[in-house]
C-alpha positions in Angstrom: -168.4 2.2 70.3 -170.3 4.2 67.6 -169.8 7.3 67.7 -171.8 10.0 65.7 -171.0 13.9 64.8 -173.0 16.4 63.0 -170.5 19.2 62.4 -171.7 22.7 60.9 -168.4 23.7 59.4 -168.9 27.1 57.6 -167.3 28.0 54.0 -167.0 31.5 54.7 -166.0 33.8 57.5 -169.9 35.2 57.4 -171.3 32.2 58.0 -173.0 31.9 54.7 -173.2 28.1 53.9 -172.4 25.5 56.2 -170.8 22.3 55.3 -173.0 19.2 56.9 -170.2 17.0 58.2 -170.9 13.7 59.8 -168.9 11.3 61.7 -170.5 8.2 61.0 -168.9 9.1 57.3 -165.8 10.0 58.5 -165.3 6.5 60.2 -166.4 5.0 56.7 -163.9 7.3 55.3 -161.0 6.2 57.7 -161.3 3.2 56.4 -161.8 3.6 52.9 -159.0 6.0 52.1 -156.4 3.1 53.7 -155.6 5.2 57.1 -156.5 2.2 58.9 -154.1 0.2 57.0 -151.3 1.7 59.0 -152.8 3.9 61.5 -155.4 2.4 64.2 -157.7 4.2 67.0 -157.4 3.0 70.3 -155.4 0.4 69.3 -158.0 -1.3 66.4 -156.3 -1.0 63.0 -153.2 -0.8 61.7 -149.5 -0.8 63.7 -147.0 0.6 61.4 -148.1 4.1 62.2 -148.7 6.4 65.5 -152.5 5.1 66.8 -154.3 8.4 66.8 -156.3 7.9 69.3 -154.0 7.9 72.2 -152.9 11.7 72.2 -151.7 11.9 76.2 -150.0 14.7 77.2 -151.3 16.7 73.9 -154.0 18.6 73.3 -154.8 18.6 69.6 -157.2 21.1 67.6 -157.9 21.2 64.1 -155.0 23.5 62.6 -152.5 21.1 64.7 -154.1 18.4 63.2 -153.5 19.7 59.7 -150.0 20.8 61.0 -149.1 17.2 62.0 -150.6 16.1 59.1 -148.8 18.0 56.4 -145.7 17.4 58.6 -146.1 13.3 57.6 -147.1 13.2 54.2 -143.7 13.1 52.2 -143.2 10.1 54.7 -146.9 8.7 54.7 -146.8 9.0 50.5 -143.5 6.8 50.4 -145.4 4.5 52.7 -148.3 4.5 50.7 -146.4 4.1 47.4 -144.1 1.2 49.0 -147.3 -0.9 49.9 -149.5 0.1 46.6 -151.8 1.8 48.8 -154.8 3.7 46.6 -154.9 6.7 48.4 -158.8 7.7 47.4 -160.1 11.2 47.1 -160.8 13.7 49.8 -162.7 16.6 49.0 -163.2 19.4 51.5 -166.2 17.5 52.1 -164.6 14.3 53.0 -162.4 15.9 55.2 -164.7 17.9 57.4 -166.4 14.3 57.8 -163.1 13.0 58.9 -162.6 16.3 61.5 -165.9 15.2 62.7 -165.0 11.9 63.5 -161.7 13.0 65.5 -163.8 15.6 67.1 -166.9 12.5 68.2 -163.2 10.8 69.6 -162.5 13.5 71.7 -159.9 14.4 69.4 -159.6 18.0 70.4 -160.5 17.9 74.0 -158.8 18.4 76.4 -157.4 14.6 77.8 -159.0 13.3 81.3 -157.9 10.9 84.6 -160.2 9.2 85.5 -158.5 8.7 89.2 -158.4 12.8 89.5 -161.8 12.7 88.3 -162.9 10.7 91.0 -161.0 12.9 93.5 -163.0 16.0 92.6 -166.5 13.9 92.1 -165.9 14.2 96.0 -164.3 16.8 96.8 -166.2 19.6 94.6 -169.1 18.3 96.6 -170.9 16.2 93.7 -171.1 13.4 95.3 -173.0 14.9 97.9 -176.2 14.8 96.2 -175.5 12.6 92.7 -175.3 9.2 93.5 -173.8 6.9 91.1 -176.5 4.1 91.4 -179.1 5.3 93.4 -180.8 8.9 93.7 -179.6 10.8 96.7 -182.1 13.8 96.9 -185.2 13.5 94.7 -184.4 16.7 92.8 -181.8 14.2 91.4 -181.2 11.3 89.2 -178.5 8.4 89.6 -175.8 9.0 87.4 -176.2 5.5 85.7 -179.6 6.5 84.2 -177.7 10.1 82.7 -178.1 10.3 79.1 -176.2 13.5 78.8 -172.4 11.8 79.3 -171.6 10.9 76.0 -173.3 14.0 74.7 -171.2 17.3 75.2 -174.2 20.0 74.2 -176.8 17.8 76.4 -174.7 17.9 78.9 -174.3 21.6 78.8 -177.6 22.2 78.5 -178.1 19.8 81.7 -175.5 21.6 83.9 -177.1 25.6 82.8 -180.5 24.1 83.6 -179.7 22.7 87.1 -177.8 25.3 88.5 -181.1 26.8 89.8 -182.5 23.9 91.7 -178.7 23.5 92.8 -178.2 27.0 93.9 -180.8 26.8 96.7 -179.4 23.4 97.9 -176.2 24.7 98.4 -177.9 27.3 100.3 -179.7 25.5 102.2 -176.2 23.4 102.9 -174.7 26.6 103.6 -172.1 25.5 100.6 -170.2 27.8 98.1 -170.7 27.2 94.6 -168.0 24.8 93.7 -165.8 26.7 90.6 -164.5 24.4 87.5 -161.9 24.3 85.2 -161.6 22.6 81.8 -159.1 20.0 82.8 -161.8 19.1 85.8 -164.5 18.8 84.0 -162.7 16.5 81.6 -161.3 14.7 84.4 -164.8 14.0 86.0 -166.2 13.0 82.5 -163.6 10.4 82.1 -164.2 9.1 85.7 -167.9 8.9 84.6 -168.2 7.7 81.4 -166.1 4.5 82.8 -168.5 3.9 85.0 -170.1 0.2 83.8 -173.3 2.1 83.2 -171.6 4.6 80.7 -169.4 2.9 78.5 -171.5 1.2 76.5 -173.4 4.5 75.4 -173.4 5.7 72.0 -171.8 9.4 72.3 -173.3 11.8 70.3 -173.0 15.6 69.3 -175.3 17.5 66.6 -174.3 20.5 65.8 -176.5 22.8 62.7 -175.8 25.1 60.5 -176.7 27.5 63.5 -179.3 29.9 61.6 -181.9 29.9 64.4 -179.1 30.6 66.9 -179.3 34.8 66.7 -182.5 35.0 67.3 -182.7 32.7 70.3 -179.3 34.8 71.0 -182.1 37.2 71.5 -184.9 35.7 72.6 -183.3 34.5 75.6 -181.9 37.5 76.4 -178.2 37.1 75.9 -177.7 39.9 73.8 -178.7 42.2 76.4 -175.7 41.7 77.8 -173.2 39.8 75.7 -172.1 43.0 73.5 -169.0 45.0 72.8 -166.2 43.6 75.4 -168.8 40.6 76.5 -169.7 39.4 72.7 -169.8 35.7 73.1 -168.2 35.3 69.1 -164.5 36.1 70.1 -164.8 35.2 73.8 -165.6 31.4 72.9 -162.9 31.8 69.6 -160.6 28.6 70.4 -162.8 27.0 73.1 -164.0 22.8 73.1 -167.2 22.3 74.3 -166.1 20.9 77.6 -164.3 24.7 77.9 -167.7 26.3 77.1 -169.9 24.2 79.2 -167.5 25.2 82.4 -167.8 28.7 81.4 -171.9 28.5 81.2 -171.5 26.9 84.8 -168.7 29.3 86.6 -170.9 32.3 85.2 -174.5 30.9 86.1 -174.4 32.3 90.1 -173.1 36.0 88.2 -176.4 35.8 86.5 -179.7 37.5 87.3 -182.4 35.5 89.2 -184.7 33.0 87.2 -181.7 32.6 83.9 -183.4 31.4 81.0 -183.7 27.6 80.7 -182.6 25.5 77.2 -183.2 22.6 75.6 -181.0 20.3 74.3 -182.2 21.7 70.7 -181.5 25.6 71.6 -178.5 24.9 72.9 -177.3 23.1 70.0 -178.8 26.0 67.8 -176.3 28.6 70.3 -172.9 26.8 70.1 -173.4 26.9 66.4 -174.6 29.9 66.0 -171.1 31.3 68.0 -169.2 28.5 68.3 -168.6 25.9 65.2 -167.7 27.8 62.5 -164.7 29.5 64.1 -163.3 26.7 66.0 -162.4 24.8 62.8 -161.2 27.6 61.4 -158.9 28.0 63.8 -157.9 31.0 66.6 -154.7 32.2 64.6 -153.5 35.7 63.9 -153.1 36.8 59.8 -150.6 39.2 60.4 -148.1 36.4 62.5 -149.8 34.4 59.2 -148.1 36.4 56.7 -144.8 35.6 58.3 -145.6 32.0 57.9 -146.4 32.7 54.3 -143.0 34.2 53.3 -140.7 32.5 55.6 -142.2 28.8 54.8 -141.4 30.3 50.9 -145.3 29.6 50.0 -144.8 32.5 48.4 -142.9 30.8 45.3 -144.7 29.1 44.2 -148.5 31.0 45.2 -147.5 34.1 44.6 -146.1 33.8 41.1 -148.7 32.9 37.9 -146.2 31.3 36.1 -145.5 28.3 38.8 -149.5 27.3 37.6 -150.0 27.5 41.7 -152.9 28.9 42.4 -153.2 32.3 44.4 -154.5 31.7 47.8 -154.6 35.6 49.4 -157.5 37.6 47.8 -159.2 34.6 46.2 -162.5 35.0 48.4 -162.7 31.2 49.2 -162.4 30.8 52.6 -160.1 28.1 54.4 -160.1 25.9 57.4 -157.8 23.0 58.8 -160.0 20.5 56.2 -159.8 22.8 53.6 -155.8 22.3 54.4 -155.8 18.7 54.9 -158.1 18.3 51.6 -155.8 20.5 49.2 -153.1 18.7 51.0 -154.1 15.2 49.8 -155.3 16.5 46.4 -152.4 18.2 45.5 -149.6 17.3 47.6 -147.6 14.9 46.1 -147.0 17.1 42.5 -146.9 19.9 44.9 -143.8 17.9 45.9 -142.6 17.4 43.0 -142.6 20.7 42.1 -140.8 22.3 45.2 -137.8 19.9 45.0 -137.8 20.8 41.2 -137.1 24.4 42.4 -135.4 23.5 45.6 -137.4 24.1 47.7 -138.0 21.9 51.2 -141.0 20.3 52.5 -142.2 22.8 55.2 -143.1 21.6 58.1 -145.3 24.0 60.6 -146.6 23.5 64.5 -150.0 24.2 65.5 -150.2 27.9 65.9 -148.2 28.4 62.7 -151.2 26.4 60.6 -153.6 28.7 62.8 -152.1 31.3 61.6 -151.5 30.8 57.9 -155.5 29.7 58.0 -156.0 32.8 59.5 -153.6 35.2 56.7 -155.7 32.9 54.2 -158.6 34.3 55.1 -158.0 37.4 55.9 -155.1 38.4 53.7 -153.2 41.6 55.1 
């Protein structure tokens, strides 16, 4: 299936320039750069290496990612070297497109059953009114004809913009507003999209560079009451979309009547605007960061001129898991060389410590 991301990643913590990142290269790339060689995706491409695709039972994000990623390379450069493998360049660039094409994979969602999906189709009451085939009630349309499946933002816009037509039938019903959770909404979505209708559909998320979102932030009203405590920025810091599109639908019957409808297109415009940026750059803390710093002895090499390292606190650049995963494929392997000329190990790091050297990166002390 062919599946295609426009990712807004931004360069700096002020979302000043984004970084256009697109799936559809990041596929190109995954081939190009030889990870297919040894790695595959659901099982199409190489077997000597873990298939990325199947990642049951963990829940990746972008600095885990780069984590699991750093963790490998001594072992995927001897691999590489072993089979005269041309590694290629990756430039931050190349990298974000390769983030985007995990993220079009579902990389960093939450995974899904489809038979609990099923379960809860019924038992939340959707299948009450959402027939799979046919319509049920005319202010409905059969799930086969949904075009907003594959298409995370669509589909959030979709579920915000129904709520009110839904509201009154579950009055009229005499029904209580059926609450989600992340792993149900994923659940559901698998049970869905393997629905014969479904899985032939291209999937599909556009994210910009997110510079119209403030003032439809605005315009719609949000900001009214999205401030202080309520700001939407740090409240959606860490989220998927799937997490954000349950949030939007467990706080639609809190809101006033008549809530602001939205296209496809603002929506899009709104998760950029508050969402893209910081979710690549991860949800870590820079003072657990500086720990990592010093106790994963960075700090030799980073924090003295005369190893020619370069100094990474205080440099204004700012730093993301690509920016990690880039400057890790650049400059790993002499970076390698160098440590064990000082004797110093490989380190290795889990999720939240990537998250929060990112986040010491960028924000220092």
């Amino acid at each position: 299936m062919k599946r295609i991301l426009w990712m807004a990643l931004f360069v700096t913590a002020t979302r000043a320039a984004p970084i256009a990142a697109d799936s559809s290269r990041g596929a190109q790339l995954f081939q190009t750069l030889s990870c297919a060689q040894c790695h595959s995706i659901n099982g199409q491409g190489g077997k000597t290496a873990p298939d990325l695709g199947r990642r049951i039972d963990r829940n990746f994000t972008p600095a885990s990612l780069a984590a699991t990623m750093w963790n490998h390379a001594p072992t995927m450069w001897a691999a590489m070297r072993e089979r005269d493998v041309r590694p290629g360049d990756l430039n931050e660039q190349a990298a974000s497109d390769l983030f985007a094409y995990f993220y079009s994979l579902r990389f960093f969602e939450t995974p899904g059953d489809a038979g609990r999906g099923k379960a809860l189709f019924a038992s939340k009451g959707c299948e009450d009114c959402h027939g799979l085939t046919a319509t049920k009630i005319p202010e409905t349309t059969a799930i086969a004809y949904w075009e907003t499946l594959n298409s995370p933002i669509s589909l959030a816009a979709a579920m915000w913009n129904h709520a009110s037509t839904m509201g009154a039938e579950l009055a009229r019903r005499r029904k209580a507003w059926p609450e989600l959770t992340s792993q149900d909404l994923a659940d559901i979505l698998v049970y869905l999209r393997n629905l014969p209708s479904a899985r032939a559909a291209v999937a599909r998320v556009e994210i910009t560079s997110g510079e119209n979102g403030q003032r439809l932030f605005e315009a719609k009203g949000c900001a009214g009451c999205h401030v202080g405590k309520l700001a939407l920025g740090p409240l959606l810091k860490g989220m998927t979309l799937t997490d954000i599109a349950v949030e939007m639908w467990n706080h639609e019957p809190k809101m006033a009547p008549n809530p602001p409808q939205l296209t496809t297109d603002e929506m899009r415009e709104l998760v950029s605007y508050l969402w893209a940026g910081q979710f690549f750059a991860g949800a870590g803390a820079a003072s657990a960061g500086e720990r990592v710093f010093r106790s994963k002895r960075c700090s030799v090499c980073h924090s003295d001129p005369a190893s020619g390292a370069p100094k990474l606190t205080g440099s204004g650049r700012a730093f993301t898991a690509a920016t990690m995963v880039s400057a890790l494929w650049r400059h790993g392997p002499r970076m390698l060389d160098q440590m064990k000329s000082k004797g110093v190990s490989w380190p290795r790091f889990d999720g939240a410590e990537m998250a929060n050297l990112i986040a010491y990166l960028n924000g220092g002390k």
